[in-house]
C-alpha positions in Angstrom: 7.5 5.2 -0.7 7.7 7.6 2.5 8.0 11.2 2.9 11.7 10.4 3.8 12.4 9.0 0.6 10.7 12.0 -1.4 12.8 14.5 0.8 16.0 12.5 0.2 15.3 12.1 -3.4 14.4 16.1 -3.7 16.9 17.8 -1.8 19.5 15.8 -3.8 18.5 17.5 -6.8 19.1 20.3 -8.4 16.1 22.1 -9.5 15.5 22.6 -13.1 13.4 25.2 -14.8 9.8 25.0 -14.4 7.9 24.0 -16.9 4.4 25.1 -18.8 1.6 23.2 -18.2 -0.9 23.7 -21.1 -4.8 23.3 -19.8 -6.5 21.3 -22.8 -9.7 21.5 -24.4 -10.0 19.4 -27.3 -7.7 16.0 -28.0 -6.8 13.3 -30.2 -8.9 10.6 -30.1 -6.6 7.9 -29.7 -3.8 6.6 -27.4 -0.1 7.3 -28.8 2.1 4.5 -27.4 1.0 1.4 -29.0 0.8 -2.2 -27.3 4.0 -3.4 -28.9 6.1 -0.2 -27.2 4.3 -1.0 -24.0 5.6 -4.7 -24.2 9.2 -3.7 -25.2 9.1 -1.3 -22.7 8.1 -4.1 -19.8 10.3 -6.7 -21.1 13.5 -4.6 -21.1 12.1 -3.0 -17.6 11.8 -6.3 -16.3 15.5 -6.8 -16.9 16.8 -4.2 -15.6 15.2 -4.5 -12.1 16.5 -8.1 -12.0 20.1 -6.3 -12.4 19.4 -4.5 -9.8 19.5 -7.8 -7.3 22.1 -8.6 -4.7 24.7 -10.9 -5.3 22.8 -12.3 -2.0 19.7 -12.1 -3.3 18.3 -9.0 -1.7 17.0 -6.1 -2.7 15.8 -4.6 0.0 18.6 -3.1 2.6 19.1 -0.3 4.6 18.2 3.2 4.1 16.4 4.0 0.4 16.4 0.2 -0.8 15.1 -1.3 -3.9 12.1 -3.3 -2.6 10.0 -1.4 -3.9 11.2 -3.4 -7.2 8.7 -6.0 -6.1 5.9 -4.1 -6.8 6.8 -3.2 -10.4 8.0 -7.0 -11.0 4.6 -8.2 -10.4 2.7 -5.8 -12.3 4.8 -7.1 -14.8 3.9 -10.7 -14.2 7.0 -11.6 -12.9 7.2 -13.6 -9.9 9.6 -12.9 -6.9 10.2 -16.4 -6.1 11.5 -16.4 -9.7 14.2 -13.6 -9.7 17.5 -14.7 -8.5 21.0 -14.0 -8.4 22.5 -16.9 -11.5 19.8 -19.0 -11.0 20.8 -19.5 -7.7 17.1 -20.5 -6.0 18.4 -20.8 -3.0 18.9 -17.2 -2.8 15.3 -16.1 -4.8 14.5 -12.5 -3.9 11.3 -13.8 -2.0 13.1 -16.1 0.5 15.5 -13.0 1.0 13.0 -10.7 1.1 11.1 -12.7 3.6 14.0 -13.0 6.3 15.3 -9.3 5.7 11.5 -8.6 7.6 11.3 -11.5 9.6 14.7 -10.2 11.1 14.4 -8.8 14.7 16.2 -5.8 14.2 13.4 -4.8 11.7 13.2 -2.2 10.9 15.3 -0.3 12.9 15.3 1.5 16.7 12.6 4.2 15.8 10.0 2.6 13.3 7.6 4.6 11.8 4.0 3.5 10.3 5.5 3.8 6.6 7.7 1.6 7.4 5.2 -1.3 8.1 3.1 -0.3 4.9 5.6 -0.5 2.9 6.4 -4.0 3.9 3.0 -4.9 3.8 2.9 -3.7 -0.2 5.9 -5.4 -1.3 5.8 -8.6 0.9 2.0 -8.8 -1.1 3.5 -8.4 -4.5 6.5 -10.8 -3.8 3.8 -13.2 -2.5 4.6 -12.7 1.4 1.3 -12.9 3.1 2.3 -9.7 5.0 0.4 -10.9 8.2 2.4 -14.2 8.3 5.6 -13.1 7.4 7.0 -15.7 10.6 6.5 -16.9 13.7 7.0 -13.2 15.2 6.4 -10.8 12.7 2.6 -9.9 11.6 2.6 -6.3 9.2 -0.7 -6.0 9.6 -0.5 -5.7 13.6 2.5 -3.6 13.0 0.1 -1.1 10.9 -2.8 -1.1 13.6 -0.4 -0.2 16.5 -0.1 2.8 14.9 -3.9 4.1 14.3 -4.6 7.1 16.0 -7.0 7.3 19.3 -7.0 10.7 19.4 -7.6 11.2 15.5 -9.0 8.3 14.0 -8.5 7.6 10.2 -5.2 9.1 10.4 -2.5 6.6 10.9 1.1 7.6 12.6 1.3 11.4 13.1 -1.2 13.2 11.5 1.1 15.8 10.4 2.4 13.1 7.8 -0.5 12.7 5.9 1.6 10.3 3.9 1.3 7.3 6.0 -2.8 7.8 6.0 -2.6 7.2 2.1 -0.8 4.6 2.2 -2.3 3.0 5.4 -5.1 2.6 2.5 -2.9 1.5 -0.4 -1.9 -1.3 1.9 -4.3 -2.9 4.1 -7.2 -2.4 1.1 -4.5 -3.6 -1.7 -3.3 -6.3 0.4 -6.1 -8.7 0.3 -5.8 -12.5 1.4 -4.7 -15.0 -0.1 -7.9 -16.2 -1.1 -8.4 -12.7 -3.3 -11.2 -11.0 -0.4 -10.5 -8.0 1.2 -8.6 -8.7 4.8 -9.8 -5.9 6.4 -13.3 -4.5 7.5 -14.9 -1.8 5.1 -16.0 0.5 8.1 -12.1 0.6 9.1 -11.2 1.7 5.8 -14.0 4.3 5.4 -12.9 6.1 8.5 -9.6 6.6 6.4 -11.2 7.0 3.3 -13.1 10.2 5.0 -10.1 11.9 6.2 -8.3 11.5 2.5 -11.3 13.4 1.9 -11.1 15.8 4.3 -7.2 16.8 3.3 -8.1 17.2 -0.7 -6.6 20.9 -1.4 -9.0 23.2 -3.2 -7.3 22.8 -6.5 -7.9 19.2 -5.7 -4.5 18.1 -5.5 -3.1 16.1 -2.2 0.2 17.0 -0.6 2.2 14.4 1.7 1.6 16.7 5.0 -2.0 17.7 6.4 -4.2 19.8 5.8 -7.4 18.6 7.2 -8.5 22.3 9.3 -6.4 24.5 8.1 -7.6 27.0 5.0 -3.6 27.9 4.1 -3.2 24.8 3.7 -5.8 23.4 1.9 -5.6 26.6 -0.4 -1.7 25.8 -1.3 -1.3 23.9 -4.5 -1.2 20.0 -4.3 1.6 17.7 -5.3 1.9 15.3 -8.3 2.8 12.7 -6.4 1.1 13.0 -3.7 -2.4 13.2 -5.9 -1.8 9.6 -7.6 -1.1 7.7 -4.4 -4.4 9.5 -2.7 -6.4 9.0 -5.4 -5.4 5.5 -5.9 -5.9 5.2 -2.2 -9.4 5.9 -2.3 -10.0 3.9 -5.2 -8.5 0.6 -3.8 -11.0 1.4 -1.1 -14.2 1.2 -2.9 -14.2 4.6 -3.9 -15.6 4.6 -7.9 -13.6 6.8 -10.3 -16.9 8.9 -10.5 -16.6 10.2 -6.8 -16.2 13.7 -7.1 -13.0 13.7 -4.9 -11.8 11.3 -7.6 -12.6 13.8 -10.7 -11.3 16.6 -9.4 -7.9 14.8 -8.7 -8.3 13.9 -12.4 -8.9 17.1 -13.5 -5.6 18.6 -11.0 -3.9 16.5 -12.7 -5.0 17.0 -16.4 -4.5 20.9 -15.5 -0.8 19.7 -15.0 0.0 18.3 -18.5 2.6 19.6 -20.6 1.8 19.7 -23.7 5.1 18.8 -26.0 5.9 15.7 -23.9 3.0 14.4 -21.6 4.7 14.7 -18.7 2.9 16.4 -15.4 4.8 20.0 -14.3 5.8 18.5 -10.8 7.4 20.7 -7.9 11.0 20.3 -9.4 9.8 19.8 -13.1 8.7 17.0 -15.4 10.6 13.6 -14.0 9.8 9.8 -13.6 8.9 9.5 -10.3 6.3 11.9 -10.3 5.2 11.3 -13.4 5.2 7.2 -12.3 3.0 7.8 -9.5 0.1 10.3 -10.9 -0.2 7.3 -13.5 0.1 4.6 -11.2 -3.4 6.4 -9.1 -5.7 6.5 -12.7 -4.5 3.0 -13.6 -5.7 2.5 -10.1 -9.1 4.2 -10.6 -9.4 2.4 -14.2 -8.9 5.9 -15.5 -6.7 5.2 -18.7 -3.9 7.8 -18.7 -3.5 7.6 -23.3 -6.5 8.7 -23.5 -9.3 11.8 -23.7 -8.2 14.5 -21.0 -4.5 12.4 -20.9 -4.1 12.9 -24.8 -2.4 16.4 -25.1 -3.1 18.7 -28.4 0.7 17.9 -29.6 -0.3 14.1 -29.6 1.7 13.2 -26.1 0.4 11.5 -23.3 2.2 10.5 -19.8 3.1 7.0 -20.6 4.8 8.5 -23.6 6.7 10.4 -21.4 7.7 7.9 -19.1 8.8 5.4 -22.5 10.8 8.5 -23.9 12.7 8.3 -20.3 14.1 4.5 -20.8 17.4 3.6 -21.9 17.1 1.4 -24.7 18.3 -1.6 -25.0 19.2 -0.9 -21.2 15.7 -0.9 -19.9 16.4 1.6 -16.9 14.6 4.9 -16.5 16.5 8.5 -15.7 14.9 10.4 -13.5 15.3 13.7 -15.2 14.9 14.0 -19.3 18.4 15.2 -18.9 20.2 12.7 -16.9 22.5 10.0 -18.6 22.4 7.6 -16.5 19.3 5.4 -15.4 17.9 5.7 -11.7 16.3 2.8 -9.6 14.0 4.5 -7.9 12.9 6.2 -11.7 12.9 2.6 -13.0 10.6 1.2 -10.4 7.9 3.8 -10.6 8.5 4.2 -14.5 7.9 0.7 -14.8 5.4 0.1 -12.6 3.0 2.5 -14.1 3.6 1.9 -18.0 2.5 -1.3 -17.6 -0.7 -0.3 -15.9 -0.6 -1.1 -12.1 -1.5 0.5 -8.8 1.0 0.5 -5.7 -0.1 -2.9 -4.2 -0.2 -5.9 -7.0 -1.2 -9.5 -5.9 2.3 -11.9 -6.7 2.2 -13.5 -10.1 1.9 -17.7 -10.5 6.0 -18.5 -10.3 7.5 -20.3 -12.8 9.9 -22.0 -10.5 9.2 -25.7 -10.6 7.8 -26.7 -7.2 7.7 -23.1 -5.6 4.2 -21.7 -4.2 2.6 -18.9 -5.3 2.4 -17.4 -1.4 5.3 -18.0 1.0 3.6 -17.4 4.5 3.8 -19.0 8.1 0.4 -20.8 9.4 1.0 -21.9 12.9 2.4 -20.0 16.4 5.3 -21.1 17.7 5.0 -22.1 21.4 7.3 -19.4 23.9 7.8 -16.6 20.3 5.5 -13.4 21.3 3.6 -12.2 18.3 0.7 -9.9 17.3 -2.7 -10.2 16.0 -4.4 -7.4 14.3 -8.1 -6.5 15.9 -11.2 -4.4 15.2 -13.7 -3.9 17.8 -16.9 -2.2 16.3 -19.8 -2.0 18.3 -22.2 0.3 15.7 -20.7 3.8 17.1 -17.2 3.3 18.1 -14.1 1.4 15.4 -11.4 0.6 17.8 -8.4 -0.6 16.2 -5.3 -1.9 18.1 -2.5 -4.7 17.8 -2.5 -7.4 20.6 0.9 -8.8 21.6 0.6 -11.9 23.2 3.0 -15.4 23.9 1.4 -18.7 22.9 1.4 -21.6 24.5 0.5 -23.8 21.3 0.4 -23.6 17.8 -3.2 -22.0 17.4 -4.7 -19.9 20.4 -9.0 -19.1 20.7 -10.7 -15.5 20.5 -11.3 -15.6 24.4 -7.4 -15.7 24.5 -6.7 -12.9 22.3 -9.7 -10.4 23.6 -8.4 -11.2 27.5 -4.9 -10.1 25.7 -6.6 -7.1 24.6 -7.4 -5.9 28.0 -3.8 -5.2 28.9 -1.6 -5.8 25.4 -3.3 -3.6 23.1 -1.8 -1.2 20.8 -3.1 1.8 21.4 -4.6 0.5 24.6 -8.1 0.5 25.3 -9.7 -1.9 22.5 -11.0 -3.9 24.5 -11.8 -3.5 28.2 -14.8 -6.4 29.0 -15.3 -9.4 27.6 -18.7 -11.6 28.8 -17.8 -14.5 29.4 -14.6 -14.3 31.2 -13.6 -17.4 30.7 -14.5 -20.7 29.4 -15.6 -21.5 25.5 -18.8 -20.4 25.4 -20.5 -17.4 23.1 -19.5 -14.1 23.2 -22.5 -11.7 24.9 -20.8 -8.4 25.5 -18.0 -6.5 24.6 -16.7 -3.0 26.4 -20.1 -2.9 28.1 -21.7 -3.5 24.7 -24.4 -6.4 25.9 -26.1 -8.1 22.7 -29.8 -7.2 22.4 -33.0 -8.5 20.6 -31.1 -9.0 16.8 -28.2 -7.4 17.6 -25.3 -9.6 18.6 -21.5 -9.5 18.9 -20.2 -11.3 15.6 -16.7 -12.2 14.4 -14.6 -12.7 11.3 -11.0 -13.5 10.2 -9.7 -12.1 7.1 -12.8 -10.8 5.7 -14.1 -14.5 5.8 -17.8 -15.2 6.3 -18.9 -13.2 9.7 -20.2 -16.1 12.2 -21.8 -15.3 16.4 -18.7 -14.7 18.2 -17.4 -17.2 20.5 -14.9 -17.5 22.9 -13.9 -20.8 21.7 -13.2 -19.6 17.8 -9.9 -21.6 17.0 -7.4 -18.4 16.1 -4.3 -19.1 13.7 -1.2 -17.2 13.1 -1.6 -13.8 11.5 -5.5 -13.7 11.6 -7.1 -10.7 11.2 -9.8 -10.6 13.4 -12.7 -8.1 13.0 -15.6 -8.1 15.9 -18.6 -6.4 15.5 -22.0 -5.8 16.9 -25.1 -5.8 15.0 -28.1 -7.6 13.1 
């Protein structure tokens, strides 16, 4: 979800009465909503985000879509590939999906990095591999064009901390198809450390920064905002015993009304809010029906959230007074009853003969594309996209590092590659040369890291990490 999306769905609201958050101290021992209410509550979920499909297929479209709905679906163990409009295959939500970001005109004149993380979450949960997505379109790459030289571990503006969190939430919860994490772990510990650095005293999160600035780390955090950070950091490698962790935790307990289980948000106890705080513990393991989550009436959040669905309906309001179900409410209400994150890998399909990844393997000669690339040379992570043409269906790391030098995103990744030319090994990078045991090394995908060489075969939508070391 962006910033946008929050804004668009808040300002169109009326705000209702604030409500009293009870601190607890002592609780029930047991969760409240059983297993059975849980299932109910995902089958008829489940239904009602397939009603929310196109007569084309689609889901996603301009403006505040419903992709989103992909995410949720596979948490749910439904597969995208499986969802279509009267069985029509032809026109499954994946396939759909897949060409609505594959289009050219994607995703619009003035792109912004939340627009490439949320692709990347929703391509992974609809079993897209988000850096193959075609010939021309790599989400990954899309993402590093955006990390920040002059700030690094923010991603896009720094003022919208928002699209650092979920910069995490993607590229850690987007692993490859093989189930290993795609990206390096020193990449996503310079982010992890500025998630850190923008936890408000009370030890909430809000969606702008406040990394520097004491009136802004002394205002109080958001709801929201708090689950996806937290579950950012977790995805990461951060363990739910990390004291930035438990003090999210105990923001958030501090927020628990007592009556329902809802959290007190800015504009009151609704879904969405209430959808995303759970969605970061069930991303930290943290169970939300239980101990500090258990409120003294007997309530806990995912009670909440299954006291907001219409029944037999299946859709979620966003308010406890609205009448009508939302989509957005429906998503994130789903989504988090059932016990996911933000980023879910895609279910095995049911659909005789379809594949449990849709994704493009090979460059097509003449189509410019982009590779993502991290250059880490024991002091200095730079991170860039490099747009290049191929000339055949595969291309070598020489290729893409001589790209580097002049089509990197932001510029400056790489500057000197030793060799120049030819296919031999790699023996210095930006002036780095290798030294005694330390050499330049290379990996794709998070797969085993092997000496760097210029003659490396590189496929479509690789992501390439280089690093120097032991």
């Amino acid at each position: 979800m962006t910033s946008a999306h929050v804004a668009a769905r808040r300002i169109s609201l009326a705000v209702p009465a604030a409500l009293t958050a009870l601190a607890l101290t002592a609780s029930p021992a047991a969760a409240t909503a059983s297993p059975a209410q849980i299932a109910t509550s995902k089958t008829n979920g489940v239904a009602y985000l397939r009603s929310l499909q196109g007569p084309d297929g689609s889901y996603a479209g301009t403006g505040l879509s419903n992709e989103w709905a992909f995410s949720a679906l596979a948490t749910a163990g439904t597969a995208a590939v499986d969802v279509t409009p009267g069985g029509d295959t032809a026109k499954n939500a994946r396939t759909v999906y897949r060409n609505h970001l594959a289009a050219p005109g994607w995703p619009g004149t003035s792109p912004v990095v939340t627009d490439y993380e949320r692709g990347i979450i929703n391509a992974y949960s609809a079993g897209i591999d988000p850096a193959r997505v075609s010939a021309s379109r790599n989400l990954i790459a899309d993402t590093y064009a955006h990390w920040q030289n002059s700030a690094p571990g923010y991603w896009g503006s720094p003022d919208n901390f928002n699209g650092t969190v979920f910069a995490l939430l993607s590229l850690a919860g987007a692993k490859a198809q093989t189930g290993t994490p795609r990206v390096p772990q020193a990449l996503l510990d310079r982010s992890v450390a500025t998630v850190r650095a923008n936890q408000h005293n009370d030890g909430g999160w809000n969606f702008s920064k406040a990394e520097g600035d004491p009136d802004a780390l002394a205002a109080p955090g958001d709801i929201d905002m708090t689950g996806a950070a937290m579950a950012s950091l977790c995805v990461s490698g951060v363990p739910a015993t990390d004291p930035a962790v438990t003090k999210a935790k105990s923001f958030l307990k501090s927020k628990l009304i007592n009556n329902s289980g809802a959290f007190d948000a800015m504009f009151g106890a609704n879904t969405d809010s209430n959808g995303w705080a759970v969605s970061g513990l069930n991303a930290c393991g943290i169970n939300p029906q239980t101990g500090d989550f258990l409120t003294r009436a007997g309530k806990t959040p995912v009670d909440f959230l299954i006291a907001q669905q219409f029944k037999p309906g299946g859709g979620f309001k966003y308010l406890p007074t609205d009448t009508t179900p939302s989509a957005y409410a429906s998503i994130d209400g789903l989504r988090a009853v059932v016990g996911g994150g933000f980023a879910t890998a895609p279910p095995a399909p049911t659909t005789s003969g379809a594949s449990r990844w849709a994704a493009t393997t090979d460059f097509t000669p003449g189509t410019r594309t982009s590779l993502a690339l991290t250059v880490d040379d024991g002091t200095t992570l730079k991170v860039c996209s490099v747009t290049f043409t191929p000339t055949a269906t595969t291309t070598t790391l020489g290729a893409v590092l001589d790209a580097a030098k002049t089509s990197a995103a932001p510029a400056g990744c790489v500057t000197e590659v030793v060799p120049g030319s030819g296919g031999g090994t790699i023996t210095s990078v930006n002036s780095r040369p290798n030294s005694g045991g330390s050499t330049w090394k290379s990996s794709f995908d998070g797969a085993t890291v092997v000496t760097a060489s210029r003659s490396t075969v590189v496929r479509a939508g690789d992501t390439i990490a280089l690093r120097y070391g032991s």
